[in-house]
N, C-alpha and C positions, 0 to 999 in steps of 0.2 A: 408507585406504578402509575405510569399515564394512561388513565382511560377516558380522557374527557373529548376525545374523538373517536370515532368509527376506527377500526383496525386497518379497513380497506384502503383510508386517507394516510395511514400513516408515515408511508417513504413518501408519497408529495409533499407533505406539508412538512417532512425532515429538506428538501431539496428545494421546497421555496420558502424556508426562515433562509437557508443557505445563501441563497441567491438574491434574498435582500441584506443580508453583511456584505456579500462578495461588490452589490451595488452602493453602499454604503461607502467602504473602501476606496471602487472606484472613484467616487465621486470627490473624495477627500486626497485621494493623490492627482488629483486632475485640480487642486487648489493650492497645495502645499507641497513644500520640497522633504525631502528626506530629513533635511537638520532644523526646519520647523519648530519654535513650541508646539505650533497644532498637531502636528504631529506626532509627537511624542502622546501628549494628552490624548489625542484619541487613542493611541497601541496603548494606554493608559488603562482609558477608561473601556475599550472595547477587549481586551485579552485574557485578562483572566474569568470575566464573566462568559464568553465565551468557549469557552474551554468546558467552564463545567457544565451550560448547557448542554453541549456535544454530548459529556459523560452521564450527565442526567435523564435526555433523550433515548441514549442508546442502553445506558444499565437499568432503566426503569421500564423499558416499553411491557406490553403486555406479553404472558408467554403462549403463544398462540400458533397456533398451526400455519396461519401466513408464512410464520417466519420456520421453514422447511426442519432446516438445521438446530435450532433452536430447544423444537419439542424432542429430538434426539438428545438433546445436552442435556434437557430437563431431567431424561430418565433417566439417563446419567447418573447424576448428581442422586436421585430417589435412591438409585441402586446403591450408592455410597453407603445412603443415609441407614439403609434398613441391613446393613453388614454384608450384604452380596455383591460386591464394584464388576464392573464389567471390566474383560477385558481390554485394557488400552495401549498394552502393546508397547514397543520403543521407546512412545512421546511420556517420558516417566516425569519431567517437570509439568508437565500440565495435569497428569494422575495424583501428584504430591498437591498441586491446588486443589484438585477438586477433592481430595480427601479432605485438606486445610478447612474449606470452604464447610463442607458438610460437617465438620464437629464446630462451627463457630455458627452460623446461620442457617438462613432457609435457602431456596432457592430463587426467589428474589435476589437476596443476599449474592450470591453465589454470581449472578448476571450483571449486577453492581461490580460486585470485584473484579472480572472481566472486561466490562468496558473502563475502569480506571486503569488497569494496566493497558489496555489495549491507545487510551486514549493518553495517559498519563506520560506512558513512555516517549510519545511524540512530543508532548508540551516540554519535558526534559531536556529529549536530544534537540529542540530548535533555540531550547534557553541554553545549549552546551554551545551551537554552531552560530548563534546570530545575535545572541546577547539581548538588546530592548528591542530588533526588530524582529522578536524570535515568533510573534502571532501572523506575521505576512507569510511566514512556511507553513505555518500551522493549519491556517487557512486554508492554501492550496494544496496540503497534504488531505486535510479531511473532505476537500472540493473533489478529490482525486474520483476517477469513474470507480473504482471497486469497494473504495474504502467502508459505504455505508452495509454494502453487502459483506464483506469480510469482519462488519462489527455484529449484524443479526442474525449470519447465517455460518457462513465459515468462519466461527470463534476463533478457535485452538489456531488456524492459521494465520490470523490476524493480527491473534495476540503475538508470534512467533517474528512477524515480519515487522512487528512496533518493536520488539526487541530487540531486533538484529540492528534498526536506524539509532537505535538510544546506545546500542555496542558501540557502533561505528562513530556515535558523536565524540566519544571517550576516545579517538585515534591520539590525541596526547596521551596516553595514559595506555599502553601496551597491552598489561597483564588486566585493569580491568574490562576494557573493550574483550579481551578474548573471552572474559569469565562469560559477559553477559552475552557474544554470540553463541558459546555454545548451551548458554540456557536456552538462547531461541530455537537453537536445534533440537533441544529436548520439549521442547513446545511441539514442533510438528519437521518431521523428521525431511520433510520437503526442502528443509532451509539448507540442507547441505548447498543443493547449487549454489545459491548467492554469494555461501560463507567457500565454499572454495572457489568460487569466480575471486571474490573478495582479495582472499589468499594470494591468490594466479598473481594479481596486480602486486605483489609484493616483491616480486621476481623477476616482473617483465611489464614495467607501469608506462609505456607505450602506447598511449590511445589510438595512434594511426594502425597498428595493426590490430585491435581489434575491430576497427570500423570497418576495416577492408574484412575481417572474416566476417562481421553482421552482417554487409551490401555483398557479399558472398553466398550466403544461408537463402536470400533470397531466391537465384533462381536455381540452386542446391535443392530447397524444398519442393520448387513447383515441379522440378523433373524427377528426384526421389524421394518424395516426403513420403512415401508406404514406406519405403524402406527401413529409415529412421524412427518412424514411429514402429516398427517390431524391431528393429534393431535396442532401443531405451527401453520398450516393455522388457526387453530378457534380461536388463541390465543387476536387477533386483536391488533399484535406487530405492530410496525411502520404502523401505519394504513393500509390501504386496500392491500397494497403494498406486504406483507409476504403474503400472498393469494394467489396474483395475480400471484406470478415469483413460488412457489410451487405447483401453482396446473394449470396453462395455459400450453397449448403446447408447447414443445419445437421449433424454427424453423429450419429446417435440414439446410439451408444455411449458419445458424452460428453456431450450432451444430450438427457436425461427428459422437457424440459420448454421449448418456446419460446411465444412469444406475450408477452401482456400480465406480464410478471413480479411480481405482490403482494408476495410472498412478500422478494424481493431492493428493491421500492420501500420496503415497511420497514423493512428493515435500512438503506436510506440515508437513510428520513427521522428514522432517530435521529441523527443528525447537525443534520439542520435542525432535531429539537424540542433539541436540548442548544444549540444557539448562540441561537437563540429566548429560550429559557428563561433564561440566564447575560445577557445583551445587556438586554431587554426587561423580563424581568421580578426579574432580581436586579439590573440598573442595571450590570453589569460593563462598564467603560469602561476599552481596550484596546485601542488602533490596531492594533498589530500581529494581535492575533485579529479582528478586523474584518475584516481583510484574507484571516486563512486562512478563515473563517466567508464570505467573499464568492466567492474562487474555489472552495470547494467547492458553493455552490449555483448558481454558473455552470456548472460540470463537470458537476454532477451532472445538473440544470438540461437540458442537452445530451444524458445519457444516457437521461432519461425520453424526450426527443423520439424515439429511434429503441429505444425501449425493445421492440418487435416486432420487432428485424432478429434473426436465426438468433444472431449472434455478437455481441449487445448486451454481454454479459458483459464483454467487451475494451474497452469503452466505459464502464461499470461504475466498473472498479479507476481510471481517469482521475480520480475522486473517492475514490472507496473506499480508494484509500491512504492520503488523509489523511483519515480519518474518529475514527482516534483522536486525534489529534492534537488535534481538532475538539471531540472529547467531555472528554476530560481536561483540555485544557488552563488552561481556568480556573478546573477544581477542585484543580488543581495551585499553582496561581499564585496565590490569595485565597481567604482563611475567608469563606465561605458561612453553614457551618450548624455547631451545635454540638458536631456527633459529625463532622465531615467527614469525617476518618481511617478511620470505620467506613463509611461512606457510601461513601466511594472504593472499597474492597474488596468491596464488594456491587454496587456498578455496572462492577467489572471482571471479577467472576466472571459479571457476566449477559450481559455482551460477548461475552468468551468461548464462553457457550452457543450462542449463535447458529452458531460456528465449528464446535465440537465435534458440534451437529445435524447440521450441513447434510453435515459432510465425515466422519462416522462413523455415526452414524444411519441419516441419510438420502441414502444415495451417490448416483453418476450424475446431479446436480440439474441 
């Protein structure tokens, strides 16, 4: 367990180790070309150490009431441990861990196992999608704005949304890509949207209409976004849950700021201009990103509709997990331009920034 800092220092000093890799990076792609030795030797020597700081960081920190969600999990896990489990409802693969959990370890233990699936599943699906350049995804997945929050505090979701990208890596592979999204549905039952956005694309893998229904959603929400959001509360999606987070109070100590969100509709619609842009107007022809480029503007798509409920944000990361994914992945996968190497480095350091504002800057958002 890390206790060799103050509890209060903990997510800066997770966000600026972050932000000397991410400069680190930079600086190495701004010297060397993708087919490099150096380059390789650094994804070499920088990726798997990596990886398991992330996992060592997040599965050891202290369990501490900072982290909201956290000391809920803990008691949790106690309740397993002394043969009274709390109810948990639907999300029956994550009650199967924490049973797991609770006859092999403590609850240490227990927060460990959690950030290696949570972190592990990512390291997987970027070594399934990107082979030796698989820590440049990794990076900007873990750089991602929500992701440090969805490992300390919304677990069970976290872990459900690593598992849905590690599904999706296996899209060669049919029957086990479907085992392992609908384990992430049994993680947190929220995952249906993606995983039937996902599906949609199966049927109908046309990006241009869903981009026109995302730039659609937009002024849809601002002139009936009440409606919508009580229309999805009656829906009884992910049981009581979609109710609960659209139509409860927001609380001011974690939210600065509810209503129409600009601020966060930007940050998702670099997603739709990078698949836009790659698709449409660089000709990138790609089934498989068709399909991640389709359920995020379905997800996301979803998220503008109720973009005014108190606890939209949870609705958010539904997309926003795959957003890197979204953005790198075709400048990972085919030469574009003629610096791309440098190019890549610049568009992961400005990712980043957004992360680095919103969660050191400018707190309480």
């Amino acid at each position: 367990m890390f206790d060799l800092f103050p509890i209060e220092d903990y997510s800066s000093i997770y966000y600026n180790i972050q932000f000397v890799v991410i400069l680190l990076t930079l600086l190495h792609t701004q010297l060397f070309d993708y087919t490099d030795k150096a380059t390789h030797k650094y994804l070499a020597i920088i990726g798997w150490p990596y990886a398991l700081f992330i996992v060592l960081f997040i599965g050891l920190r202290p369990i501490d009431g900072m982290f909201v969600d956290m000391t809920t999990y803990a008691y949790m896990f106690y309740r397993e441990t002394v043969g009274s489990p709390v109810e948990i409802g639907s999300d029956i693969a994550f009650a199967y861990l924490l049973k797991f959990s609770a006859n092999i370890t403590n609850e240490t233990g227990f927060f460990f196992i959690c950030a290696l699936l949570y972190i592990g599943s990512l390291v997987i699906a970027c070594k399934n999608l990107f082979k030796s350049y698989w820590i440049y995804c990794f990076i900007a997945l873990v750089a991602s704005f929500s992701f440090y929050a969805y490992g300390v505090n919304g677990i069970r979701n976290g872990m459900a949304t690593s598992l849905f990208i590690l599904g999706i890596s296996y899209h060669k592979k049919p029957i086990v890509s479907a085992i392992i999204i609908v384990i992430s549905c049994l993680f947190h039952q929220t995952m249906y949207l993606p995983t039937i956005a996902y599906l949609v694309t199966f049927f109908h893998n046309k990006p241009k209409i869903y981009l026109i229904g995302w730039l659609a959603a937009i002024p849809i929400s601002l002139v009936f976004g009440n409606f919508f959001v009580g229309l999805f509360s009656g829906l009884g999606f992910a049981d009581d849950r979609l109710s609960d987070y659209l139509l409860s109070e927001a609380n001011s100590s974690s939210f600065s700021s509810t209503g129409f969100r600009w601020d966060f509709l930007i940050y998702g619609a670099t997603g739709t201009f990078a698949g836009w842009y790659f698709i449409f107007k660089k000709g990138f022809k790609d089934t498989f990103y068709n399909r991640i480029y389709g359920t995020y503007l379905i997800a996301n798509a979803f998220w503008i509709l109720v973009i005014t409920a108190n606890f939209s944000n949870r609705f958010a990361y539904l997309s926003w997990f795959m957003l890197a994914v979204v953005i790198f992945y075709p400048i990972l996968k085919k030469q574009f331009f003629a610096y791309q190497h440098q190019i890549f480095g610049a568009v992961l350091l400005l990712y980043f920034l957004f992360t680095y504002t919103m969660n050191l800057l400018i707190p309480n958002i």
